[in-house]
C-alpha positions as CSV (number, residue, x, y, z in Angstrom):
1,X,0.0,0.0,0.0
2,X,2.9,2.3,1.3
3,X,4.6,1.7,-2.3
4,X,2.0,2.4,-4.4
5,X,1.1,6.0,-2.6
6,X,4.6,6.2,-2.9
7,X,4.4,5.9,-6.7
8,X,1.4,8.2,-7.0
9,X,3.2,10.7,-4.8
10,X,6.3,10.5,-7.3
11,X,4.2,10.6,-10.3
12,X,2.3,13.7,-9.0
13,X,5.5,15.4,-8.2
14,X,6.5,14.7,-11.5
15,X,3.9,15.9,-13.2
16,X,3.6,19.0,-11.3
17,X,6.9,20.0,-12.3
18,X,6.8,19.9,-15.9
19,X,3.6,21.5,-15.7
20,X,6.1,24.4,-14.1
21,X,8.5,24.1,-16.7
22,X,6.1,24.1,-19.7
23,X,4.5,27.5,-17.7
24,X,7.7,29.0,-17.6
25,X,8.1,29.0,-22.0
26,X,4.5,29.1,-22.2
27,X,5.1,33.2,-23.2
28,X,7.9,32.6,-25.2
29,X,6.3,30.1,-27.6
30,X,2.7,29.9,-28.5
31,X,3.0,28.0,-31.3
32,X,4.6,24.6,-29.9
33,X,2.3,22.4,-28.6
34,X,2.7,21.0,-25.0
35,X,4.3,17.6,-25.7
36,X,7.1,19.7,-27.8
37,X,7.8,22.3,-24.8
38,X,8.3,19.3,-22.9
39,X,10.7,17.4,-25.1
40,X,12.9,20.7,-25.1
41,X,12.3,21.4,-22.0
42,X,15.4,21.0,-20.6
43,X,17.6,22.5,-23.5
44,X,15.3,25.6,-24.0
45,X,16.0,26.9,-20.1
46,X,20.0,26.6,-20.8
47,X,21.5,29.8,-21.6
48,X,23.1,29.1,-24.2
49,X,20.1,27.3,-26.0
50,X,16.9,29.3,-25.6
51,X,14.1,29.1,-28.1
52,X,16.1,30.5,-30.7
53,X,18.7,27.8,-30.4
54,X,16.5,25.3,-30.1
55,X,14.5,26.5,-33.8
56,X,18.2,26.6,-35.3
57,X,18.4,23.1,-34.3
58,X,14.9,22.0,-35.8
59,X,15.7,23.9,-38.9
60,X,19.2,22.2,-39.1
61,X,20.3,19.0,-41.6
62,X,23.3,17.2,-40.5
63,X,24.6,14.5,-42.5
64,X,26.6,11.4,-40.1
65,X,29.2,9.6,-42.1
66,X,29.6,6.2,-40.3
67,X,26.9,4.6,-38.0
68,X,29.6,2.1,-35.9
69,X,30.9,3.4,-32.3
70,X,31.2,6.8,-33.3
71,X,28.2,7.2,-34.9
72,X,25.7,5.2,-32.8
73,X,26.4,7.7,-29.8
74,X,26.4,10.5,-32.1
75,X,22.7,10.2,-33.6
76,X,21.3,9.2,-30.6
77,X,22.1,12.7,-29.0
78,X,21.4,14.3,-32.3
79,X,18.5,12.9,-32.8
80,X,17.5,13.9,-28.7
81,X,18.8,17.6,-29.4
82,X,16.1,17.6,-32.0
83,X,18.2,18.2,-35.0
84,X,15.3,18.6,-37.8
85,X,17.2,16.3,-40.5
86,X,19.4,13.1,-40.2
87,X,21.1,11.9,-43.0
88,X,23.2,8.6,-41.8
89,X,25.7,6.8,-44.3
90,X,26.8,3.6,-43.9
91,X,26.5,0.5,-46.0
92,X,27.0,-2.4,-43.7
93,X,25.0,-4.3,-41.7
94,X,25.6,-5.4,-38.0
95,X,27.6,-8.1,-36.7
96,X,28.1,-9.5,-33.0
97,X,31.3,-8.1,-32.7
98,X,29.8,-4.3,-33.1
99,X,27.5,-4.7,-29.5
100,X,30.2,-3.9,-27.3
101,X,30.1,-0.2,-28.5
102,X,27.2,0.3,-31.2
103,X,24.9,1.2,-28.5
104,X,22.0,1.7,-31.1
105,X,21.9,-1.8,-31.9
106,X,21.0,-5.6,-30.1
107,X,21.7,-8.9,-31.0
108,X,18.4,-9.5,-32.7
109,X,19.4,-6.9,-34.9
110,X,22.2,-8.8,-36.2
111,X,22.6,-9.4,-40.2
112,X,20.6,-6.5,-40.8
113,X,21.7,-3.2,-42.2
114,X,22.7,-0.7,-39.9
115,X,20.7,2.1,-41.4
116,X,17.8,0.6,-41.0
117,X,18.1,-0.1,-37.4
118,X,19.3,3.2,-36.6
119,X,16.4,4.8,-38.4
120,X,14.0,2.4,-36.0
121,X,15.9,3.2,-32.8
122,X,15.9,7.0,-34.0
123,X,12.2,7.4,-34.5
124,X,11.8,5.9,-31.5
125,X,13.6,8.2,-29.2
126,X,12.1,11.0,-31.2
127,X,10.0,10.9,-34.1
128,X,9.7,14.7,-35.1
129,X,13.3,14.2,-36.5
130,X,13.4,13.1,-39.9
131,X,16.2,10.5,-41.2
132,X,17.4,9.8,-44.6
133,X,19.2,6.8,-45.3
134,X,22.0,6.1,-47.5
135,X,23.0,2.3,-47.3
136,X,26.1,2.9,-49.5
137,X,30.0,3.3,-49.1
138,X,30.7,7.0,-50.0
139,X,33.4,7.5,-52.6
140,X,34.0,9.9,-54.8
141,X,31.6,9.6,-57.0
142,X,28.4,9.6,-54.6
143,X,30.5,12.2,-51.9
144,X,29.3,15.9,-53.3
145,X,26.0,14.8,-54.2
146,X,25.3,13.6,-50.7
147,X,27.2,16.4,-48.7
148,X,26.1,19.0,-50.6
149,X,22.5,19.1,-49.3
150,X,23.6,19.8,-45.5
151,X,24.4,21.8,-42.8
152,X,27.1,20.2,-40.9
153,X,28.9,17.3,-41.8
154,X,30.3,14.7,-39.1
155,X,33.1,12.3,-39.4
156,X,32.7,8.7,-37.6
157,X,34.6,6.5,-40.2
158,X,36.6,3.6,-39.6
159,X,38.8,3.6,-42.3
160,X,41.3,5.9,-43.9
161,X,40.6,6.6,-47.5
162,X,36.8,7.2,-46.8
163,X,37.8,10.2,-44.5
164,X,40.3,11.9,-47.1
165,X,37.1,11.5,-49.5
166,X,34.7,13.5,-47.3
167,X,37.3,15.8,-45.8
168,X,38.4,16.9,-49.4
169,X,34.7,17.1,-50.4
170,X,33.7,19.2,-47.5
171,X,36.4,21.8,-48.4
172,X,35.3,21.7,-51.7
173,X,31.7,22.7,-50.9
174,X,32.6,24.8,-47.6
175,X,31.3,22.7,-45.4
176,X,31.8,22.5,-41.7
177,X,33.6,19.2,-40.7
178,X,33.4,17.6,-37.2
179,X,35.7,14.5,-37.1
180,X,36.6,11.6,-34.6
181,X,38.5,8.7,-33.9
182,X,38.9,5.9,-31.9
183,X,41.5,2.8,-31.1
184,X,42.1,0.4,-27.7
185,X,41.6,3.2,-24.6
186,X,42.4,6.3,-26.9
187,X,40.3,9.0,-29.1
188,X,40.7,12.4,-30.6
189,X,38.5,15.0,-31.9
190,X,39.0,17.9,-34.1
191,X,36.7,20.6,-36.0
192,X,37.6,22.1,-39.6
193,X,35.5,25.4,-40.2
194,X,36.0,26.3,-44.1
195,X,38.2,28.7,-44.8
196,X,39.8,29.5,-41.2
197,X,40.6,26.0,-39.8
198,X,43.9,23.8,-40.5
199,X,42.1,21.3,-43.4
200,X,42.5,17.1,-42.9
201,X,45.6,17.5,-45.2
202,X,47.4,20.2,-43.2
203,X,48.1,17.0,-40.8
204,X,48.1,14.2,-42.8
205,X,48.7,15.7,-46.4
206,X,48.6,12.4,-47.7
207,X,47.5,8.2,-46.9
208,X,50.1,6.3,-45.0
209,X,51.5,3.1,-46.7
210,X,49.9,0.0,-47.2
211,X,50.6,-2.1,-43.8
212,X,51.4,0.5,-41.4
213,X,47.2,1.2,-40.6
214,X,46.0,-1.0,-37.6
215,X,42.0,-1.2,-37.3
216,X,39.8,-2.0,-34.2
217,X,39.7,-5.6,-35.2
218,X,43.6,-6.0,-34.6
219,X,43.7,-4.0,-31.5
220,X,40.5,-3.6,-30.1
221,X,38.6,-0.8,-28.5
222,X,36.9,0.2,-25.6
223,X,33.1,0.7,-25.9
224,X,33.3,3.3,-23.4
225,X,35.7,5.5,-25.2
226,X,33.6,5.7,-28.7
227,X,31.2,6.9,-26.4
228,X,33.1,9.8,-25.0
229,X,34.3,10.7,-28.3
230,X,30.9,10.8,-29.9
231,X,29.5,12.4,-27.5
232,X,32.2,15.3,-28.0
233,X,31.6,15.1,-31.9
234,X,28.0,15.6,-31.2
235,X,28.8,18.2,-28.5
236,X,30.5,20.6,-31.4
237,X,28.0,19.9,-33.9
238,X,25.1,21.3,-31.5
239,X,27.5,24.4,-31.1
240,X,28.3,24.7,-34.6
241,X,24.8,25.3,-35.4
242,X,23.6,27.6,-32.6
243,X,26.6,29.5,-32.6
244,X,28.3,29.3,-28.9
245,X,31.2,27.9,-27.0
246,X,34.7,27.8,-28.0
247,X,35.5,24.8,-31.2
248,X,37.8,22.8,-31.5
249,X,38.8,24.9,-34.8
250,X,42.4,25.2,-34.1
251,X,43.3,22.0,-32.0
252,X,42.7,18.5,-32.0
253,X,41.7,17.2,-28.4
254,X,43.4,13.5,-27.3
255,X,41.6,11.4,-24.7
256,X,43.4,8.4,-22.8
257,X,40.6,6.1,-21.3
258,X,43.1,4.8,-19.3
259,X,44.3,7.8,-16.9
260,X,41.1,10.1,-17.8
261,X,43.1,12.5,-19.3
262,X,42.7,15.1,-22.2
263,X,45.3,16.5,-24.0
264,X,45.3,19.4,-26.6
265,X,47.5,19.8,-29.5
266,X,47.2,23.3,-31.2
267,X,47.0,23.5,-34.9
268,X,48.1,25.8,-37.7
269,X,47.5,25.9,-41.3
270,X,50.3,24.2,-43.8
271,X,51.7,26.4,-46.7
272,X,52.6,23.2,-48.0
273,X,49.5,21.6,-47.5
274,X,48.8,20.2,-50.7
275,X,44.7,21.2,-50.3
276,X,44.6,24.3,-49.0
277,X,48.3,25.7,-49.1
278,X,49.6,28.1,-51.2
279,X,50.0,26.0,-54.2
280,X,47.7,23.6,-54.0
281,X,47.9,20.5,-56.0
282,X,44.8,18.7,-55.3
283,X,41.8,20.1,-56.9
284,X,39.4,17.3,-57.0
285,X,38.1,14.5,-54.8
286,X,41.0,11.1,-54.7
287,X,40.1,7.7,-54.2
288,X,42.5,6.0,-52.3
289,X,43.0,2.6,-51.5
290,X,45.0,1.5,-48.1
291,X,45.2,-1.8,-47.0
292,X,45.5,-1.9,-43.5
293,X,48.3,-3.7,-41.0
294,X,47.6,-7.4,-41.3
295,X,46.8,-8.9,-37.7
296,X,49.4,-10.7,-36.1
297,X,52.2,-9.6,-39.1
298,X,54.4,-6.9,-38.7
């Protein structure tokens, strides 16, 4: 008997208080119903979001490159922030392996294609956002058509050449470029504005050689950590687009999982870079191809 007064007592409390929160914005927005004051409820009161932030966001398209560790955290706080479109590339499907970290996904959804998961989960958690799926590898052929179309572009590849192809292509079309990374108990995160940030190439002008890559699969990663990281990437995207906070512009962040430490690295544009230097020398989107370090070879 105790428990369930308890219960209605908790409930009441509960409901009392986002009747107080939905009075409070009540004046500021007359045109959103109640169920969407409460859904933004607890963005709309920050400072730094407000009602105007939180239309940006609606109004914004934000395309996510990679739906693996990375990316699962990433659209699932997208998708809560109430970004307005979701575009999500990725052409595989799930395997058991992927659990430990791709949060979006169970083990019933094995064999089936991550987009289409992730759309489900999405919808779920909030189904004012719309998400458009693109169950293909990006290249160069498919890159500008697909990138072209949003707002802010995010980063959560796995694999080498696929990055150089969006990174290039974001310059290209002057797009802003949020990208992440993750291995064993380490990540990093970096943002490239167009036209004032150090490009992809300013770093790594060019692919490493074949053999020297390791992947996830030969050294593993921490679940944990792609959920930091992602978070972070999504973190800079939701600042990108209401316009606050200090980016990651003109550094690259490093995490160590290990000792919870961060580490910044300061960044500065390459003359020699051969994208965006002063004699540039690549003037179109490159396929690559790297073959990564075989496991258990050196």
């Amino acid at each position: 008997m105790n428990d369930n007064i308890n219960c209605r007592q908790n409930t009441a409390a509960q409901a009392e208080q986002e009747t107080i929160t939905t009075d409070t914005i009540k004046e500021e927005s007359p045109d959103w119903d109640v169920n969407k004051k409460l859904r933004y409820s607890r963005q709309v009161i920050l400072k730094q979001i407000g009602y105007e932030g939180q239309t940006k966001l609606l109004n914004s398209k934000v395309l996510v490159v990679g739906a693996g560790g990375l990316g699962c955290p990433i659209l699932t706080y997208l998708a809560g922030a109430g970004v307005g479109t979701i575009g999500i590339v990725d052409f595989d499907t799930i395997g058991i392996s992927n659990l430990n970290r791709q949060v979006l996904f169970g083990t019933d959804d094995v064999g089936k294609k991550k987009v289409d998961v992730a759309q489900e989960a999405l919808l779920k958690l909030n189904p004012d956002v719309k998400i458009i799926k693109y169950p293909i590898r990006i290249n160069v052929d498919n890159a500008e058509e697909i990138i072209q179309d949003y707002d802010v572009i995010v980063d959560a590849l796995d694999n080498i050449p696929s990055r150089y192809v969006v990174s290039d292509c974001c310059y290209f079309l002057k797009k802003p470029l949020v990208t992440g990374g993750a291995m064993e108990s380490y990540g990093i995160v970096r943002t490239i504005l167009p036209n004032k940030s150090p490009c992809f190439r300013c770093l790594m002008p060019f692919p490493p050689k074949d053999g020297v890559l390791q992947t996830c699969s030969d050294v593993g990663v921490f679940g944990m950590v792609t959920g930091i990281i992602g978070s972070v990437q999504a973190m800079e995207v939701v600042k990108i687009i209401v316009g606050f906070g200090k980016l990651l512009d003109d550094r690259i962040i490093h995490f160590d999982g290990s000792t919870l430490k961060w580490n910044e690295i300061r960044l500065e544009k390459s003359e020699r870079c051969p994208l965006c230097g002063k004699n540039p020398t690549i003037t179109e989107l490159v396929q690559y191809e790297v073959k990564c370090k075989i496991k258990g070879l050196d």
